[in-house]
C-alpha positions in Angstrom: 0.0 0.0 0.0 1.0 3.5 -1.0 2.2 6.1 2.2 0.0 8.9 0.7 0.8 12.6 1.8 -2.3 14.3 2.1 -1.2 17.8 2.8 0.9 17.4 -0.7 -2.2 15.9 -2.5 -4.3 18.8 -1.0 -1.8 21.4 -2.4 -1.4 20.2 -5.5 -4.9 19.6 -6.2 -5.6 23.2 -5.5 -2.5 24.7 -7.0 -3.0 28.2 -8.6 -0.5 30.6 -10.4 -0.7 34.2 -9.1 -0.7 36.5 -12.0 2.5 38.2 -12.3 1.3 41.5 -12.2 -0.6 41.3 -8.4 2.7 40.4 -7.0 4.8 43.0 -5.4 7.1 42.9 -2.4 8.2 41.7 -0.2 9.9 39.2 -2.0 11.7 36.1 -1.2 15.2 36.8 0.4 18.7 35.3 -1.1 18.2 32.1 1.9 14.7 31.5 1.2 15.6 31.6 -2.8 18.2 29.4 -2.4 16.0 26.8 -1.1 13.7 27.2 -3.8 16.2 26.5 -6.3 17.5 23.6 -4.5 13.9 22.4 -4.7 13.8 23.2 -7.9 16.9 21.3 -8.8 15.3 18.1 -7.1 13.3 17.8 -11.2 13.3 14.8 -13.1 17.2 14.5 -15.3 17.4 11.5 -16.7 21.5 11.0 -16.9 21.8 13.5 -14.0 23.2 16.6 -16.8 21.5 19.4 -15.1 20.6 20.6 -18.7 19.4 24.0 -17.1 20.8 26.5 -14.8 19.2 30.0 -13.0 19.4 33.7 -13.8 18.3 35.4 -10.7 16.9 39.4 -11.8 16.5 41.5 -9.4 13.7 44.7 -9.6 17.2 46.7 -11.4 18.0 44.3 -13.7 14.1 43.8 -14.3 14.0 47.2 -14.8 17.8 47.3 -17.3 15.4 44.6 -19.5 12.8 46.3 -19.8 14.0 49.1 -21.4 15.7 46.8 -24.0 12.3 45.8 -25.0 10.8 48.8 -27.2 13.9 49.1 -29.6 13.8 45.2 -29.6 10.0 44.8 -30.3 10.0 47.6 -32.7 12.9 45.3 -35.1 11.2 41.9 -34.9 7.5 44.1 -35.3 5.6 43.2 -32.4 2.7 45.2 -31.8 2.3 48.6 -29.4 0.5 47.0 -27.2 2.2 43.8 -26.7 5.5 45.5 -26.5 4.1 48.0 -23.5 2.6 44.7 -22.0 6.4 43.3 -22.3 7.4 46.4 -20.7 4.8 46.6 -17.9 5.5 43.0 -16.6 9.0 43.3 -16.5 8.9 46.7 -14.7 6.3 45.9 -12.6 8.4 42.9 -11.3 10.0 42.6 -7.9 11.9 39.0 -8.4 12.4 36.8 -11.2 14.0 33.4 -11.9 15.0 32.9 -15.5 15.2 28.8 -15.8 17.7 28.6 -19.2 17.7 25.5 -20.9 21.4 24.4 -21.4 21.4 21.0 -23.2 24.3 18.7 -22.9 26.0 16.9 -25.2 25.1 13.3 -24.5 24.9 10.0 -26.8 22.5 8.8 -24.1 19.9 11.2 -23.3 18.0 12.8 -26.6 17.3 16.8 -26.3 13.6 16.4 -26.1 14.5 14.8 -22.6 16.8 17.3 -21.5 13.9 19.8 -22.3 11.4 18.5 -20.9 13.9 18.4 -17.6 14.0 22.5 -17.6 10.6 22.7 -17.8 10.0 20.2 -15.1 12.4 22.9 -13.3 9.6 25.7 -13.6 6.9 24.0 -12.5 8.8 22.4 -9.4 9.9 25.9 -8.5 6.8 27.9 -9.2 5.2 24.5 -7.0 7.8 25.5 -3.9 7.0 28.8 -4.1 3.6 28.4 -3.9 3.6 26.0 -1.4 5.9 28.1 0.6 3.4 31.1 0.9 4.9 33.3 -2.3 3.0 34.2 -5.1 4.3 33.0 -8.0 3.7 33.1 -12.1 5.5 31.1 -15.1 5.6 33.4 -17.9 7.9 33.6 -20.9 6.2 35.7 -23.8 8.1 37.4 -27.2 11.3 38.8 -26.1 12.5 35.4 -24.1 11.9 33.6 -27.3 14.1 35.6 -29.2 17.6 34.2 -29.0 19.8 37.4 -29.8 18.1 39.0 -26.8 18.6 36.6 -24.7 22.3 36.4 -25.5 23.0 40.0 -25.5 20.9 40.6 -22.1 21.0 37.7 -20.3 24.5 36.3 -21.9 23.1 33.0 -22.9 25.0 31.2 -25.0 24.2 29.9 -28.6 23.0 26.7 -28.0 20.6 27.8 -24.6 17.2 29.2 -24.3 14.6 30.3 -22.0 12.3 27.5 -20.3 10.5 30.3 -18.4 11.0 32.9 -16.4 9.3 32.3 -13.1 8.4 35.8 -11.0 8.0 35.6 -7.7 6.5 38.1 -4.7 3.7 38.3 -2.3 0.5 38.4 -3.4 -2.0 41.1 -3.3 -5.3 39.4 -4.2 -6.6 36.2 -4.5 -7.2 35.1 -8.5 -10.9 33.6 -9.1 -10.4 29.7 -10.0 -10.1 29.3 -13.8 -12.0 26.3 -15.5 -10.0 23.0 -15.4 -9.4 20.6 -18.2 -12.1 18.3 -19.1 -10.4 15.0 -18.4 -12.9 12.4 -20.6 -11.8 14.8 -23.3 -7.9 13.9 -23.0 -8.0 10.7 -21.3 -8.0 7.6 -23.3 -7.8 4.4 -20.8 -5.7 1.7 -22.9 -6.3 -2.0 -21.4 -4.3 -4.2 -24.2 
């Protein structure tokens, strides 16, 4: 018989993203991060090649990004408004963890896996900041996508790119609960 953990069970059943723009401060400090991370870190790797690492922005270099993004937007032609938007979330930011993917070379272990481990990554640390009391929202949106941005701001390097960028804070409000996946749409139950 399983050893069930029903406060875990309860969490995650209930689980709910704070939208980035009602967090504010205070924010986690550099201890409580830390633990976060190493939560974070505890993600499925198959092979063990951490193919990810942590950019942690604080609200100055939230605020040194944002002003990248009109120039930036304005070459690729994103719209006004989703350039402002852009603008707004990363200004209006207090913390941020930017999960980079970093694939490894490996014979062994395919780059799909290796993804699928840094994004694993976001959702265990958005998970540990939520259920350690922060609010907590996964967003990425045009400018992470865009790999000379990323290099020149962030210093990636060629061959990484942003999972998600996971910002973090206390929350202000409450979000209403958002409608749920219809599960006998997506389930199929395979016997043979």
């Amino acid at each position: 018989m399983p050893d069930p953990n029903p406060a875990a069970v309860a969490f995650l059943e209930t689980r709910r993203s704070r939208p980035a723009k009602t967090l504010s401060g205070p924010v986690p400090d550099q201890a409580e991060l830390t633990r976060l991370l190493t939560i974070a870190s505890r993600a499925p790797d198959h092979g063990k090649l951490e193919p990810w690492r942590f950019l942690v922005l604080s609200k100055v270099a939230l605020q040194r990004l944002a002003e990248t993004l009109p120039e930036k937007g304005a070459a690729l032609g994103i719209e006004a408004e989703k350039i402002d938007k852009a603008v707004m979330e990363y200004n209006g930011s207090e913390l941020a963890v930017v999960v980079v993917a970093s694939p490894k070379p490996s014979e062994k272990i395919p780059e799909i896996e290796q993804t699928l481990s840094a994004g694993a990554v976001c959702m265990q640390l958005l998970n540990a900041a939520l259920a350690s009391g922060w609010g907590a929202n996964w967003l990425s949106g045009w400018a992470s996508h865009d790999k000379d941005w990323g290099e020149r701001n962030l210093g990636l390097m060629p061959h990484e790119w942003i999972a998600g960028i996971i910002h973090l804070g206390t929350e202000t409000n409450t979000p209403p609960e958002r409608p749920r996946p219809d599960l006998d749409a997506i389930t199929e139950w395979i016997d043979a």
